[in-house]
C-alpha positions as CSV (number, residue, x, y, z in Angstrom):
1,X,111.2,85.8,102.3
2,X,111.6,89.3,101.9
3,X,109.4,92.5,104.0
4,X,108.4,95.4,102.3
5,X,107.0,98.9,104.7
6,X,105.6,101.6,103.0
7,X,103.0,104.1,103.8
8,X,100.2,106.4,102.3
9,X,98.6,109.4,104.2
10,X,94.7,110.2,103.7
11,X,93.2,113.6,104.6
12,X,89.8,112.5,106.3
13,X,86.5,114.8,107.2
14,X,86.1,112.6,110.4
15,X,82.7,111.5,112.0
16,X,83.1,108.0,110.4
17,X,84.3,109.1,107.0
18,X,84.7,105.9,104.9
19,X,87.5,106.3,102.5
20,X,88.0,103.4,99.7
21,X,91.9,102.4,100.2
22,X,92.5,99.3,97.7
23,X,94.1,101.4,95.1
24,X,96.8,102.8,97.0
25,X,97.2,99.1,98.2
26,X,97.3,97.8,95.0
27,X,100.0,100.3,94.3
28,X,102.1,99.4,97.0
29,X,101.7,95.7,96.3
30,X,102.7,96.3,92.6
31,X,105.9,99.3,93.3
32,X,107.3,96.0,96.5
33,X,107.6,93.3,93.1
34,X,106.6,90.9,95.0
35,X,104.6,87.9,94.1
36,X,103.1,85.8,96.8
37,X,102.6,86.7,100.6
38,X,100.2,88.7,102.8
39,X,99.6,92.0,103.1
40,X,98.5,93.3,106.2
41,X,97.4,97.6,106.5
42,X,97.6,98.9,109.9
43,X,96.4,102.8,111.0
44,X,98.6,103.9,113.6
45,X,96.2,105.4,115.9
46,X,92.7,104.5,118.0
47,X,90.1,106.5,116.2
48,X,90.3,104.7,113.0
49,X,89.4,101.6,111.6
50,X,90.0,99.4,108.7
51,X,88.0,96.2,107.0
52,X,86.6,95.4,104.1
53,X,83.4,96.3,102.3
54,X,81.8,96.5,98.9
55,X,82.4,100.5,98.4
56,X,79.0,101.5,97.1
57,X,77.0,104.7,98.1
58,X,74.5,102.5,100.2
59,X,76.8,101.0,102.4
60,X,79.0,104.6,102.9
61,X,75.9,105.5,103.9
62,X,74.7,102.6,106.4
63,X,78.3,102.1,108.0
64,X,78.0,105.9,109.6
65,X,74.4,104.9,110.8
66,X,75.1,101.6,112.6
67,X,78.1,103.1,114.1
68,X,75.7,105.7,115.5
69,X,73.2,103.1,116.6
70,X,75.5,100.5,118.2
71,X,77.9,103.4,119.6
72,X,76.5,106.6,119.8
73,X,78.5,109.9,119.9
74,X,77.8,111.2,123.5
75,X,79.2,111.2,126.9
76,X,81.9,108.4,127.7
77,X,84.2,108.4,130.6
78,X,87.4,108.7,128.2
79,X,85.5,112.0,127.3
80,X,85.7,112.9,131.8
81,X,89.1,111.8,131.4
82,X,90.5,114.3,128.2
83,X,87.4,116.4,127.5
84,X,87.9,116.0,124.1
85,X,84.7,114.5,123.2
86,X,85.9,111.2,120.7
87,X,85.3,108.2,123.4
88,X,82.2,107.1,120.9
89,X,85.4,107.5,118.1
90,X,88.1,104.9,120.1
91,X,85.1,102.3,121.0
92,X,84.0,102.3,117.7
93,X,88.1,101.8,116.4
94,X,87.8,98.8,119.2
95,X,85.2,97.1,117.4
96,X,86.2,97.1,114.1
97,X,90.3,96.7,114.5
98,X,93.0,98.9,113.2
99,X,94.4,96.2,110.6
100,X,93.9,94.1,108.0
101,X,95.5,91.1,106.3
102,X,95.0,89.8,103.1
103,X,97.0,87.1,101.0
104,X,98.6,88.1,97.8
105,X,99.2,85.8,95.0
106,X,100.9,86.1,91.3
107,X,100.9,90.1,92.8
108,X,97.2,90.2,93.3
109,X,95.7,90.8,96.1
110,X,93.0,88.4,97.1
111,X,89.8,90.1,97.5
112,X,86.4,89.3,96.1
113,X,84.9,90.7,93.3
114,X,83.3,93.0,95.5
115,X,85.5,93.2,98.5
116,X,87.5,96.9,98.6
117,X,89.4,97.6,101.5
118,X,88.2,101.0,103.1
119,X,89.1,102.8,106.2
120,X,86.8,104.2,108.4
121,X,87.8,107.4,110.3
122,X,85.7,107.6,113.3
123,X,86.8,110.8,115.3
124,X,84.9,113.6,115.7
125,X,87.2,116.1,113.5
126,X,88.9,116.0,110.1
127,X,92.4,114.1,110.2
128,X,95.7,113.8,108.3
129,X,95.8,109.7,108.5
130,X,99.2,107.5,107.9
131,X,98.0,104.8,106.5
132,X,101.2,101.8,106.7
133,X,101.1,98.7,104.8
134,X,103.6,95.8,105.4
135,X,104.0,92.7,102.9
136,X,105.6,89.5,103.6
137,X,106.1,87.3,100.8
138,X,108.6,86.4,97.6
């Protein structure tokens, strides 16, 4: 078994910017040489979040609007606590997870036809994000 770390930054525009990701993934995946495993891509950080979608303008579009609808931008006691006005942006990072795993076989990843991996900046100012990816495998 062999582990392979590398990393990817991302300049984001915040306010739940949804950025597709599987390319630089894929890249990763294909500059480790290995062949079977998982893959798992973390965001160091708690205003950020990472799953998987299909990438298509519609759903760029509805992600941003249920975020605001199930946790709206406003006045959160982490915000009485820093005054920096992101609480909405770290319960939002709660709910979706800062990490993702995916098996990887013959050096593919396994996603579904219409499965990218995208991550989801949800603070409330343009970021420069580290993005690491680990893979376990042979």
């Amino acid at each position: 078994m062999s582990v392979s770390t590398q990393s990817f930054t991302l300049q984001t525009r915040g306010n739940t910017d949804v950025l597709d990701i599987t390319p630089q993934v894929i890249q990763t995946l294909r500059q480790s040489g290995l062949q079977n495993g998982i893959a798992t891509v973390f965001v160091p950080g708690s205003t950020g979040g990472i799953t998987t979608v299909e990438f298509e303008p519609g759903l760029r579009r509805d992600l941003p609007e249920i975020m605001e609808k199930l946790i709206p931008a406003g006045r959160y006691h982490h915000d009485e606590t820093w005054h920096d006005g992101n609480g909405h942006a770290h319960l939002r990072s709660a709910l979706v997870g800062t990490s993702f795993t995916v098996p990887f076989v013959a050096g593919r990843l396994t996603l579904g036809t219409w499965q990218q991996i995208v991550f989801l900046d949800f603070d409330n100012r343009s970021r420069r994000r580290e993005i690491l990816v680990q893979l376990v495998g042979e």
